[in-house]
C-alpha positions in Angstrom: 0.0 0.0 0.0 1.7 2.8 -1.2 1.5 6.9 1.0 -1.2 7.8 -1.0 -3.5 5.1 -0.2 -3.0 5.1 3.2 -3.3 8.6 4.1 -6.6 8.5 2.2 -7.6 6.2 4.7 -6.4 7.8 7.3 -8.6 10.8 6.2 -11.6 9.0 5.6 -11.2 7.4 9.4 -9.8 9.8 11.4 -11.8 13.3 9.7 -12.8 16.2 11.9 -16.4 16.1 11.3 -16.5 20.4 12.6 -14.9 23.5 13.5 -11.7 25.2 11.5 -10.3 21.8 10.9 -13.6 20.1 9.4 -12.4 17.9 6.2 -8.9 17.2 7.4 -7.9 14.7 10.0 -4.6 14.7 13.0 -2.0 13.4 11.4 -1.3 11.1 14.7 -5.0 9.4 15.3 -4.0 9.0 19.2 -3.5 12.8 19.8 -6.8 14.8 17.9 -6.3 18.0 20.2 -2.8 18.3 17.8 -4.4 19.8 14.8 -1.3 21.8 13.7 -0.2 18.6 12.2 -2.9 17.2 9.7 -3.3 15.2 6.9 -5.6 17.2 3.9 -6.8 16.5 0.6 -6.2 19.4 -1.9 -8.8 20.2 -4.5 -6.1 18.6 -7.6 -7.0 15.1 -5.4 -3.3 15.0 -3.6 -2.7 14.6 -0.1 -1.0 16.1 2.1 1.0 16.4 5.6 0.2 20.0 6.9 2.5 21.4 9.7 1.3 24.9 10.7 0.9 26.2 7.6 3.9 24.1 5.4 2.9 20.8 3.5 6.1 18.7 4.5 4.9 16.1 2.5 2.7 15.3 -0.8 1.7 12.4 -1.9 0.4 11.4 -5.5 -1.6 8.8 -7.2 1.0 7.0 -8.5 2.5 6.4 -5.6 5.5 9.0 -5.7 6.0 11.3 -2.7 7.4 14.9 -2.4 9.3 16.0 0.5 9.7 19.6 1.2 9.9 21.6 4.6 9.9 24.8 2.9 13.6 25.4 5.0 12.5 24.4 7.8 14.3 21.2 8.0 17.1 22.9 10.5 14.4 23.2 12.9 14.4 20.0 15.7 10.4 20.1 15.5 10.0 20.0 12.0 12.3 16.4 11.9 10.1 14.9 14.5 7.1 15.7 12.8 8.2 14.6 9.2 9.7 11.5 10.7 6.6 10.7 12.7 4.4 11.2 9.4 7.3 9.4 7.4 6.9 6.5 9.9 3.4 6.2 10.0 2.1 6.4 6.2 5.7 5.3 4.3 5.6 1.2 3.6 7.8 -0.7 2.6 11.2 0.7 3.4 12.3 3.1 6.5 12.5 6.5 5.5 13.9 9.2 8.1 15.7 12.6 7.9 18.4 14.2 10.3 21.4 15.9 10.6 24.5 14.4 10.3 28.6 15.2 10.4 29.2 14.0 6.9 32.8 14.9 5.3 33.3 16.9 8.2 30.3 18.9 8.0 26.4 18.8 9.5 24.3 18.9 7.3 20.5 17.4 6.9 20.2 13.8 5.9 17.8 11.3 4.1 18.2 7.7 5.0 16.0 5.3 2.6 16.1 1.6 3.4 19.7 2.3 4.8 21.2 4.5 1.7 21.8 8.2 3.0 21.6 10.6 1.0 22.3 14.5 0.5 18.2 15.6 1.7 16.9 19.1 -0.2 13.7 20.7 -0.2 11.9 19.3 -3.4 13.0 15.8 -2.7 10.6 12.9 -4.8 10.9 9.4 -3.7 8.8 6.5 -5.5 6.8 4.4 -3.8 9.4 2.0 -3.2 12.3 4.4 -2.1 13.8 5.4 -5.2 14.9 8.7 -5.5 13.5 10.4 -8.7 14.9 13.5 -8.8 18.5 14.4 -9.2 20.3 13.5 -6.6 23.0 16.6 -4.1 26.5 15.4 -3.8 26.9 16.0 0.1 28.4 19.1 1.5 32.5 19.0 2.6 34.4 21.1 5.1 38.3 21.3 4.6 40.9 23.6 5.2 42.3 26.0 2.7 45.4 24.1 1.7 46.9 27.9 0.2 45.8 29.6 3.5 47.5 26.8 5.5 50.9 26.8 3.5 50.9 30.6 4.3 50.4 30.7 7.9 53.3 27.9 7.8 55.4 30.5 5.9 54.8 33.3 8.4 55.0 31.2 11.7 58.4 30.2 10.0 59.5 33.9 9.2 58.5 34.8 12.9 60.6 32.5 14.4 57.8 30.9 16.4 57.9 27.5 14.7 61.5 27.3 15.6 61.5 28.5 18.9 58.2 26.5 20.3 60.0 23.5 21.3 62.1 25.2 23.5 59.2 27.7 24.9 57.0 24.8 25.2 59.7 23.0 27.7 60.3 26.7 30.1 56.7 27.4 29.8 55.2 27.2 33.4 51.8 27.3 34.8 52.3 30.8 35.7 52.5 32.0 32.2 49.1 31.8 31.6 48.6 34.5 33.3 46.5 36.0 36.3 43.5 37.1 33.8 42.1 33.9 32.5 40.5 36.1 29.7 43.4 38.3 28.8 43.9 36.6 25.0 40.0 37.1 25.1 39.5 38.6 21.4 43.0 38.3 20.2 44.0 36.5 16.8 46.6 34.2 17.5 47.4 33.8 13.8 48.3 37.5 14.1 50.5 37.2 17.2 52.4 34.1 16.8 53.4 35.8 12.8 54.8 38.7 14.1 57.9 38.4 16.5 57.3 42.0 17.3 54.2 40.4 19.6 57.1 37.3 21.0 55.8 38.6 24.5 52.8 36.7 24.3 54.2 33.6 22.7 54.4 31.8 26.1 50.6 33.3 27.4 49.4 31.3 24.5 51.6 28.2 25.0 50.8 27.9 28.6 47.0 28.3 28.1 47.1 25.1 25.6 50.0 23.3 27.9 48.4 23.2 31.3 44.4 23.3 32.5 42.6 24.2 35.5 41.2 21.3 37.7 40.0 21.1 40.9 42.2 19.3 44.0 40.1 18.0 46.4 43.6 16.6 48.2 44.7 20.5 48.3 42.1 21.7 50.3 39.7 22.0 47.7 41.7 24.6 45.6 42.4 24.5 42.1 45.9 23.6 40.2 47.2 23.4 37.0 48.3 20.1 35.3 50.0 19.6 32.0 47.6 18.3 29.6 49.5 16.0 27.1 52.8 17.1 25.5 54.1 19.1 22.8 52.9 17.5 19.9 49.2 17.7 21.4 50.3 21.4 22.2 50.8 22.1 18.7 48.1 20.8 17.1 45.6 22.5 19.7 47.5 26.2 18.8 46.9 25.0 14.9 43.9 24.3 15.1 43.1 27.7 16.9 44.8 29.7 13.9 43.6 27.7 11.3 39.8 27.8 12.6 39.1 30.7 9.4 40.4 29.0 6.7 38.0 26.1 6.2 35.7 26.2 3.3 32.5 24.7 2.7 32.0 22.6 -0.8 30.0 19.9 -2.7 31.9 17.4 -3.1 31.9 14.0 -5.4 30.2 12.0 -3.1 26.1 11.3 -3.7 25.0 8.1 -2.3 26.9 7.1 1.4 
């Protein structure tokens, strides 16, 4: 029994008989009092899913059904609802849309029968699962590989790269600093690129070298304890500078 059918009779069953909602029917038959979710017949003979005032889902004759959430799909609410209506009146296969970390980036999610793919508003799947329009390659995140070999070039220049295994090693817990927010605001690309700004070099270290936890065998006060080592060090400071340079893409990439 393909969408169509069913929600049909779901509408004939479950109909509000009067008030605003007369001719459509809840979407979920065990709560009626929810009438912001319904399921309507439209005068061309299609039905419908209504949420508020969006149609998150149409579903024709021949069994195809369109999916769109007029951009609402980032909203938590709007993927319970879909996914309750998907999981209700959808045979056959287990259809569901989320968000996911894909390539690095979140971005919204169809799974059909297991096969995720790249969801848009505008979607069509056949009766059977089948996607019937084009299909989105997925979204990427990655970093700026020019941007990178540049900040590389100026940390070189500096003298910072050079220098940060040795500051790493006389960096103490007392460099961070009595002002916990005292780098609050400040680009360390910027500072760690310009040796004019070495002052700060070992702030910065010592903030990513040693954290703040609680002693309960000191009296209950805090101390500082080195977190890993220098490598870890590093690629924590990196990670800080390189935060701007990543880019978002399509990538090659449709069916996961």
């Amino acid at each position: 029994m393909n969408m169509y059918t069913k929600l049909s009779m779901h509408l004939s069953r479950y109909m509000y008989k009067r008030g605003k909602n007369k001719g459509s029917a809840p979407a979920d038959k065990n709560r009626r009092e929810m009438c912001h979710f319904r399921v309507i017949k439209d005068a061309e003979g299609k039905m419908r899913v209504r949420m508020y005032n969006t149609d998150i889902i149409i579903a024709h004759p021949d069994g195809s059904v369109l999916i769109d959430t007029n951009g609402y799909h980032t909203h938590n609410t709007t993927i319970i609802r879909l996914n309750d209506a998907l999981s209700i009146f959808f045979d056959g296969v287990r259809v569901q849309m989320y968000k996911q970390s894909i390539l690095s980036y979140s971005q919204p999610v169809l799974n059909v029968g297991g096969k995720r793919y790249s969801y848009y508003d505008g979607i069509v799947l056949s009766e059977t699962g089948e996607v019937l329009t084009p299909l989105r390659a997925f979204e990427m995140k990655r970093v700026d590989k020019a941007e990178t070999k540049a900040l590389a070039t100026d940390l070189k220049e500096s003298g910072f790269a050079d220098a940060f295994k040795v500051l790493y090693a006389v960096t103490s817990a007392e460099d961070r600093g009595e002002n916990d927010y005292s780098l609050f605001g400040v680009n360390w690309q910027v500072v760690l690129a310009d040796s004019g700004q070495a002052h700060q070099w070992k702030t910065i270290i010592a903030r990513n070298k040693f954290e703040r936890r609680y002693s309960f065998s000191n009296g209950g006060r805090y101390e500082y304890e080195e977190k890993s080592d220098a490598k870890a060090c590093w690629a924590t400071i990196m990670a800080a500078c390189k935060k701007n340079m990543y880019v978002v893409s399509r990538s090659s990439t449709y069916v996961l």
